[in-house]
C-alpha positions as CSV (number, residue, x, y, z in Angstrom):
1,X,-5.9,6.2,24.0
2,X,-4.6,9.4,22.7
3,X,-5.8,9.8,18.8
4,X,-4.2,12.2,16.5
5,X,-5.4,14.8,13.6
6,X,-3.9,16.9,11.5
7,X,-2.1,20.2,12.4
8,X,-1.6,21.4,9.3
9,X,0.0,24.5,10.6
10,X,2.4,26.7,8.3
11,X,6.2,26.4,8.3
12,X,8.7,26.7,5.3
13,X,9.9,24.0,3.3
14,X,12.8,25.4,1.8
15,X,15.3,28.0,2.3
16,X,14.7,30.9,-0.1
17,X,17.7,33.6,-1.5
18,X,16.1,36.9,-0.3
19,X,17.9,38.8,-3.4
20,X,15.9,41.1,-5.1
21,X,17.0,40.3,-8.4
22,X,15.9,36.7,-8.0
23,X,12.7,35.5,-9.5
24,X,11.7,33.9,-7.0
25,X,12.0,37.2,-4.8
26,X,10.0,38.8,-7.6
27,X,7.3,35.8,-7.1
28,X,7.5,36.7,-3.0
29,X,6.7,40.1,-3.4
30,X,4.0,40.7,-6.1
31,X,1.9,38.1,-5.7
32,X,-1.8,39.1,-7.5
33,X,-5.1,40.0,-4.7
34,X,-8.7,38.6,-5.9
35,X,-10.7,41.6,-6.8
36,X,-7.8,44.2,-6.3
37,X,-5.2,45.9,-9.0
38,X,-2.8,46.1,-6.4
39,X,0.0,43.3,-5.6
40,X,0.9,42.2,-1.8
41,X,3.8,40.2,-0.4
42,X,3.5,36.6,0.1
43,X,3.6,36.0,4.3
44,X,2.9,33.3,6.9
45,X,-0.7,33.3,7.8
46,X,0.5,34.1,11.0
47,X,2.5,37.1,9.5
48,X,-0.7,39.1,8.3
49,X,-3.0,40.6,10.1
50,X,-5.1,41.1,6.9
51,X,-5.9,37.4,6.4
52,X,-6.2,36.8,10.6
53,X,-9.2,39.2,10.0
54,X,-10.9,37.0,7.6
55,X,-9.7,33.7,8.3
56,X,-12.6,32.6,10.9
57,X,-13.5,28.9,11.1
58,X,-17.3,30.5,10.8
59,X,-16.9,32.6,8.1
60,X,-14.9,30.3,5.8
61,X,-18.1,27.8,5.8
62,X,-19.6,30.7,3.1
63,X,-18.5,29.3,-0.4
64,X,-18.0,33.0,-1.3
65,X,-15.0,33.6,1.1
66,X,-13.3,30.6,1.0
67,X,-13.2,30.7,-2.5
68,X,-11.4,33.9,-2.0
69,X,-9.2,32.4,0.6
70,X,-8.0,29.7,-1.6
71,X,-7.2,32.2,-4.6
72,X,-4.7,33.9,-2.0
73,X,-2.6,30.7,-1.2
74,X,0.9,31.5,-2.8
75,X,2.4,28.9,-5.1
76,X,6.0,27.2,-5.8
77,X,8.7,28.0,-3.7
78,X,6.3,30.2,-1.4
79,X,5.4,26.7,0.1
80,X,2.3,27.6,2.6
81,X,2.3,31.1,2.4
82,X,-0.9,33.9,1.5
83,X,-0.9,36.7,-0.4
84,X,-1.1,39.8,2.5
85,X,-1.9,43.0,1.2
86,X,0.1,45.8,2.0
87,X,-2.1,48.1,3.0
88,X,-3.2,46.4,5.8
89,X,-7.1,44.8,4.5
90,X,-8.5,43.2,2.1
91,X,-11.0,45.0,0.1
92,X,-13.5,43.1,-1.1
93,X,-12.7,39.5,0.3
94,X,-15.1,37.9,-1.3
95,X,-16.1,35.8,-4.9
96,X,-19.2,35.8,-6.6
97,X,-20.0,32.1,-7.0
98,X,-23.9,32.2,-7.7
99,X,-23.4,33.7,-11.7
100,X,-20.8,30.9,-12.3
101,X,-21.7,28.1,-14.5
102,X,-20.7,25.3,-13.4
103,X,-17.3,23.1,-15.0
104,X,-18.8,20.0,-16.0
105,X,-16.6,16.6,-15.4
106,X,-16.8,13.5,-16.7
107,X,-17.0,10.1,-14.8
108,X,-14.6,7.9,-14.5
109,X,-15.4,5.5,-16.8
110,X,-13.1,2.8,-18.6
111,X,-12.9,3.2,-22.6
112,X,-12.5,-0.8,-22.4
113,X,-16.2,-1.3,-21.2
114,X,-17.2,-0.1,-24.7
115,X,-15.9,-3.7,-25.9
116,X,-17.7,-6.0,-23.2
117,X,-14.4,-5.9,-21.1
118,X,-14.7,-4.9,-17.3
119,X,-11.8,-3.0,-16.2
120,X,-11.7,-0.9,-12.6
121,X,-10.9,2.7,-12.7
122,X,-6.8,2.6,-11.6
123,X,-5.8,3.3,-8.5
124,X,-4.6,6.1,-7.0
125,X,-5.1,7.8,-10.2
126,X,-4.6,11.8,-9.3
127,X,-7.3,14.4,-11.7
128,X,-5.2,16.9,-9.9
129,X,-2.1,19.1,-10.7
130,X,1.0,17.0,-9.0
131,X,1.7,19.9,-6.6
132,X,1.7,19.7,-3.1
133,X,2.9,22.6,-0.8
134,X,2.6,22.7,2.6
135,X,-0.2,23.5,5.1
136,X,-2.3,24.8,2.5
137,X,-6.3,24.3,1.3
138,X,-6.2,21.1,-0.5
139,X,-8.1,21.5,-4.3
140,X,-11.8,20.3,-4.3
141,X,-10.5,17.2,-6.0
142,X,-7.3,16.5,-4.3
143,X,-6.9,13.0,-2.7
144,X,-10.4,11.9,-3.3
145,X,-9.5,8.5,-1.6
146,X,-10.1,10.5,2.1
147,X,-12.7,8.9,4.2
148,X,-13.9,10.5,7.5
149,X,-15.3,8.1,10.3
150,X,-18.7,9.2,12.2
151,X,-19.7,8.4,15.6
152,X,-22.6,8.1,17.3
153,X,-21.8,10.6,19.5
154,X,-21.0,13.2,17.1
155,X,-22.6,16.4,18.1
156,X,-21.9,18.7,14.7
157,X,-20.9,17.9,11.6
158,X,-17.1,19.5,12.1
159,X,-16.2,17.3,14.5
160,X,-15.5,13.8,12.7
161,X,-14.0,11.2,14.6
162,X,-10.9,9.6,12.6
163,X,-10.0,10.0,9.0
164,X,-9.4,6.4,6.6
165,X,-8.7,5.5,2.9
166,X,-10.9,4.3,0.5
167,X,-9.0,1.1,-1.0
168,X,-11.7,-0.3,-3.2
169,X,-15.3,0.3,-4.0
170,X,-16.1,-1.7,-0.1
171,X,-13.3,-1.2,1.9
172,X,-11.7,1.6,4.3
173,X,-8.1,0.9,5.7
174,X,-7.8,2.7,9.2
175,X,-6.2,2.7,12.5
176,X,-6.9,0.0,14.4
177,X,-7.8,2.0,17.1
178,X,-10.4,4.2,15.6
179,X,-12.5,0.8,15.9
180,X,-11.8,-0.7,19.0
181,X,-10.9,0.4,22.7
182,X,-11.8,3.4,24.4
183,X,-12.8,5.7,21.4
184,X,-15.7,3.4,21.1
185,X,-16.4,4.3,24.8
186,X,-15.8,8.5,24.7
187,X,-17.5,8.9,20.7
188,X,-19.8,5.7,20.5
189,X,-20.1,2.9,17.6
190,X,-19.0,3.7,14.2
191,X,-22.1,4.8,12.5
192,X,-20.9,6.0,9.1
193,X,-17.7,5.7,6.7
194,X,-18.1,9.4,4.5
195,X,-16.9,9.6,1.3
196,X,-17.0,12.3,-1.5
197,X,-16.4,15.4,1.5
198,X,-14.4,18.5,0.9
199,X,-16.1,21.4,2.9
200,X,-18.1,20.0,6.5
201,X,-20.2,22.8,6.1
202,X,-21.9,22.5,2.7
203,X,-23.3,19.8,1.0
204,X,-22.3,19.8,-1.9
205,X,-19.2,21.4,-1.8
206,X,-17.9,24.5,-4.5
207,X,-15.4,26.6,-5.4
208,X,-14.1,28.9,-7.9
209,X,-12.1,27.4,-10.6
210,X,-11.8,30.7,-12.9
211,X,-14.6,31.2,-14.7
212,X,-16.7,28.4,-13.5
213,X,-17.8,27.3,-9.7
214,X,-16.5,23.8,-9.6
215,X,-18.9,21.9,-7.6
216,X,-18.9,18.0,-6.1
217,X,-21.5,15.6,-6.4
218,X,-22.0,15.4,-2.6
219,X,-20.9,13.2,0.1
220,X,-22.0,9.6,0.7
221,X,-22.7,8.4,4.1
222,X,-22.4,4.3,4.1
223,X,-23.0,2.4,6.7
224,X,-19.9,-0.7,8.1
225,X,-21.4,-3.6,7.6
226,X,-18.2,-5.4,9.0
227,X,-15.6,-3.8,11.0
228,X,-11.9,-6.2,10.9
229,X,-9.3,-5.3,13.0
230,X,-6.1,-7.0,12.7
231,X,-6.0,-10.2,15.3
232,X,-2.5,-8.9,17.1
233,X,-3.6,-5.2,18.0
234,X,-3.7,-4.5,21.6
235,X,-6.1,-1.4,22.4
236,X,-4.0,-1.2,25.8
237,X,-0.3,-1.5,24.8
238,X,1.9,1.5,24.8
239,X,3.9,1.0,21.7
240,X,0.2,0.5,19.6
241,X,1.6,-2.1,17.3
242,X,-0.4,-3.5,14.4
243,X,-2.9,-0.3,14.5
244,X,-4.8,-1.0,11.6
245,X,-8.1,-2.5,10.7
246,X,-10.5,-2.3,7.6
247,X,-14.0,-1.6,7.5
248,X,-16.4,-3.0,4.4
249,X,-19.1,-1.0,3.9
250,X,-22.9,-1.8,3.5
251,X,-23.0,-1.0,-0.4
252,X,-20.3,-0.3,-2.6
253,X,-19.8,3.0,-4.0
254,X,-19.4,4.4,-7.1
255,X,-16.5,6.1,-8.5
256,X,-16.5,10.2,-9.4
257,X,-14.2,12.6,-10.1
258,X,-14.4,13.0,-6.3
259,X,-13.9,9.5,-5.1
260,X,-11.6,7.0,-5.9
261,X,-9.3,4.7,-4.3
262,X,-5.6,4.6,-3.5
263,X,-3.3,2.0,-4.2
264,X,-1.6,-0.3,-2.3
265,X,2.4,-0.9,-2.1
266,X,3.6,-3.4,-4.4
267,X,4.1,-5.8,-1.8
268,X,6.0,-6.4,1.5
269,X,9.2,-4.6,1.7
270,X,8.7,-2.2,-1.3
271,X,9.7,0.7,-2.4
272,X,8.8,3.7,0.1
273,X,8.9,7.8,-0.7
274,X,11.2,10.0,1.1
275,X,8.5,12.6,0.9
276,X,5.2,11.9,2.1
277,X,1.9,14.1,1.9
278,X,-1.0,14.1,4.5
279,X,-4.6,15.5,4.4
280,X,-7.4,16.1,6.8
281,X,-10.0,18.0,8.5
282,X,-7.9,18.1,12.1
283,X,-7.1,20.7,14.4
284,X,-4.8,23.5,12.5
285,X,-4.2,27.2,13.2
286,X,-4.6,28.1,9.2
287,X,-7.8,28.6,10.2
288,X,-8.7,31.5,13.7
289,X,-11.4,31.1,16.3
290,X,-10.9,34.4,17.4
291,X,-9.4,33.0,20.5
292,X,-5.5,32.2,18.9
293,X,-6.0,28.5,19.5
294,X,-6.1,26.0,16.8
295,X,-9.7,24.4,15.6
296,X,-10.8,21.5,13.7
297,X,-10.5,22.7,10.2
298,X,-14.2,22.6,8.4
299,X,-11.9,22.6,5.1
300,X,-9.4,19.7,3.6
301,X,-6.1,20.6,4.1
302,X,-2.8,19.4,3.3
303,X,0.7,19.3,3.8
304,X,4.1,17.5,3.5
305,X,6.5,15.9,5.6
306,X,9.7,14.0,5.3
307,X,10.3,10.1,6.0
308,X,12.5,10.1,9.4
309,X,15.1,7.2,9.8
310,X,13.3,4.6,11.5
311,X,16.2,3.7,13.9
312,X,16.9,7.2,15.0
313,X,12.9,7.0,15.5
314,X,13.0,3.9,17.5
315,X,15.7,6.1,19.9
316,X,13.7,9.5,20.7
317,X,10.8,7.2,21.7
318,X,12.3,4.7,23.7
319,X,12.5,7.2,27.0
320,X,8.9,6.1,26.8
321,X,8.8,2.7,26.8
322,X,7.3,2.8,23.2
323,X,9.1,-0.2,21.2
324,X,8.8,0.3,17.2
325,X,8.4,-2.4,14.8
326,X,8.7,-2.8,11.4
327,X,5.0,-2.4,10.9
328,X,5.7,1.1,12.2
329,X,7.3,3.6,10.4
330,X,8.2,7.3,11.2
331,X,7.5,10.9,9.1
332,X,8.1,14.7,10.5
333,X,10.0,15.7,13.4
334,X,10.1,19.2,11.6
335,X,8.6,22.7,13.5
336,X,5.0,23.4,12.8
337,X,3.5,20.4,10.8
338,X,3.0,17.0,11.9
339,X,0.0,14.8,13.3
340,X,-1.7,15.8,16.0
341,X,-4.6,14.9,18.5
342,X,-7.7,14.3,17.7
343,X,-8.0,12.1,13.8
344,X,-6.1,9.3,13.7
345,X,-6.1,6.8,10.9
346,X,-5.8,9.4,8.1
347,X,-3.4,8.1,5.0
348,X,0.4,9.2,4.5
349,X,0.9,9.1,0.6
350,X,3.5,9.2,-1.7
351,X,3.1,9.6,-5.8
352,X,4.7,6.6,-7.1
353,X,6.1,8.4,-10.5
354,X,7.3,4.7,-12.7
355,X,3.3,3.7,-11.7
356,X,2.3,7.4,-12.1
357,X,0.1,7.0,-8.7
358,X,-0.6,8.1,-5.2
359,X,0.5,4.7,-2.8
360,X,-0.7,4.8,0.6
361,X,2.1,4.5,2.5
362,X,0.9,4.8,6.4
363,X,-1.7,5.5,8.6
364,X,-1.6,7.9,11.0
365,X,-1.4,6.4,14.5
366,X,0.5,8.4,17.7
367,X,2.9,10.8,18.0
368,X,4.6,13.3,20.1
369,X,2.5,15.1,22.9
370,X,3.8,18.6,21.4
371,X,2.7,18.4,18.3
372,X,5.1,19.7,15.3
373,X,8.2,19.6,17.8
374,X,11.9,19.5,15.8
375,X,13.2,16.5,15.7
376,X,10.2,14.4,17.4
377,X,8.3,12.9,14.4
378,X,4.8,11.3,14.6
379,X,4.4,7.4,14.1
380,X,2.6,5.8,11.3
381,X,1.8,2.2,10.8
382,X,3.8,0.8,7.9
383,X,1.4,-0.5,5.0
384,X,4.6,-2.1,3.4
385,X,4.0,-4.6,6.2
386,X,0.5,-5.3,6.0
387,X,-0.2,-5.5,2.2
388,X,-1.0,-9.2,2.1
389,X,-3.4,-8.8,5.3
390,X,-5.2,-6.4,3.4
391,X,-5.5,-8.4,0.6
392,X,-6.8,-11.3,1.9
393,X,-9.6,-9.4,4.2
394,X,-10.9,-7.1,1.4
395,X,-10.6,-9.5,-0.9
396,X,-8.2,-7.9,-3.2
């Protein structure tokens, strides 16, 4: 079975006047360089040579440069672009993080406790600016909700198996066949759900959030302690309908500024964004290995993708015998971003502005064999469908 990741590759969003005497030209052009007076011009990672140079999957793993790496990413209407110098290098690619202090957050903690009464943090509560762009480092505390699964088999910490949402203080939602069929066979048992991650390659995680290192409280490993996939999946079918199962972990965790849960549709046949949002750890080409191919990414990224008419879905994919449900829904079909091998089960979101929340809205499940061809979008299953399934399992 073909599993799918993240390619959180760069491509615009929106067609931008190239007039000089429009602001956002001005915005384009003299965008501001970490530890240098001069401006550059916002450009495709792709585009400049500059950031190619420092961009390695290795490097980035120092909190230093990818502090500095993150401080480039242009803003607005430069949707997944960097800051390129135009002198050709960077030069002095680097942040001091050591003589930070460190930004001190509060908990999560409900002023109604102070009165004997238990209330839950809210769901899909975002501590985060409500700005997505595309293909772009996700903030330290963006979508803290993101689970990674870990295999048995797992030879190095950047190589997690498939990605999940946290849904309560016990419960994962995934694909269905991140638990079951042959990815049991190829990556082993499911050994932990991790919780609280950012950067694979520290522990804890930090950046620079202006003049203080912003730093997480670590990740949690917990162990399942029941694995439930949903009774009408088939881990052999072409058209993987029903891909979704839950996992309820061994202890509950707690909730942080760093992990917290997203909500649920309302119910069955709700309301559903035209403009989803996706993050990961999957294969991308933000990041170089030297070689020009693309690399798991040891950093959350994130990008966004359109909803694609489900019927018009159902008609590029039928040439393949693949027969869509309403339990499967479609997002993408645009050049450059989309799903792609190697992490399924990762959330597609949409903020909910009337409950002024993040509601998961899919789970990443196949797609197109190209990843990030025009017009071929990936397939998600469809949580509208599977609300009251959830409920019951996890007890919600």
């Amino acid at each position: 079975m073909r599993s799918l990741i993240f390619r959180l590759v760069i491509s615009a969003l929106f067609v931008i006047g190239t007039q000089q005497s429009s602001p956002i030209w001005d915005v384009l052009v003299n965008c501001p360089i970490p530890n240098e007076s001069d401006l550059g011009d916002c450009e495709y990672p792709a585009d400049c040579p500059a950031f190619q140079e420092i961009n390695d999957v290795n490097s980035i793993g120092n909190i230093s440069r990818l502090s500095f790496v993150s401080q480039l990413q242009c803003s607005g209407l430069a949707d997944g672009k960097v800051c390129c110098p135009r002198r050709g290098t960077y030069l002095n690619p680097w942040i001091n993080v050591t003589s930070l202090p460190k930004k001190v957050r509060a908990k999560p903690v409900s002023v109604s406790k102070r009165i004997g009464v238990r209330v839950e943090v809210p769901c899909g509560e975002p501590d985060f600016q409500l700005q997505v762009n595309s293909g772009e480092i996700a903030k330290i505390d963006d979508f803290p909700w993101m689970a990674l699964l870990i295999y048995e088999k797992a030879v190095n910490p950047i190589s997690p198996g498939c990605g999940g949402a946290l849904i309560s203080k016990s419960f994962v939602v995934t694909a269905a066949h991140c638990l079951t069929g042959p990815i049991i066979q190829k990556k082993g048992a499911l050994k932990f759900v991790r919780v609280g991650e950012y950067d694979l390659f520290n522990n804890p995680d930090c950046v620079v959030d202006g003049q203080y290192a912003d730093c997480t409280d670590g990740v949690i490993d917990e162990r399942p302690k029941r694995i439930i996939v949903h009774p009408d999946y088939k881990a052999d079918s072409v058209s993987q309908h029903h891909d979704i199962g839950l996992i309820e972990l061994e202890r509950p965790v707690e909730f942080t500024a760093f992990i917290r849960h997203i909500c649920l549709p309302d119910a069955a046949g709700g309301k559903v964004g035209k403009k989803f949002s996706v993050c990961g750890w999957g294969r991308t080409d933000f990041f170089s290995d030297g070689k020009g191919g693309s690399v798991p990414s040891p950093i959350k990224l994130k990008t966004s993708l359109p909803y694609f008419d489900h019927g018009k879905c159902s008609e590029i994919y039928q040439p393949q015998m693949l027969q869509l449900i309403q339990g499967q829904m479609c997002a993408g079909g645009r050049n450059a971003r989309d799903t792609c091998s190697g992490d399924s089960g990762s959330p597609l979101m949409f903020f909910d502005t009337k409950r002024a929340a993040w509601i998961l809205a899919g789970l990443v499940s196949m797609g197109p064999q190209n990843c990030g061809t025009v017009g071929k979008p990936g397939i998600y299953t469809n949580m509208n469908e599977y609300v009251q399934w959830i409920k019951t399992n996890a007890h919600l």
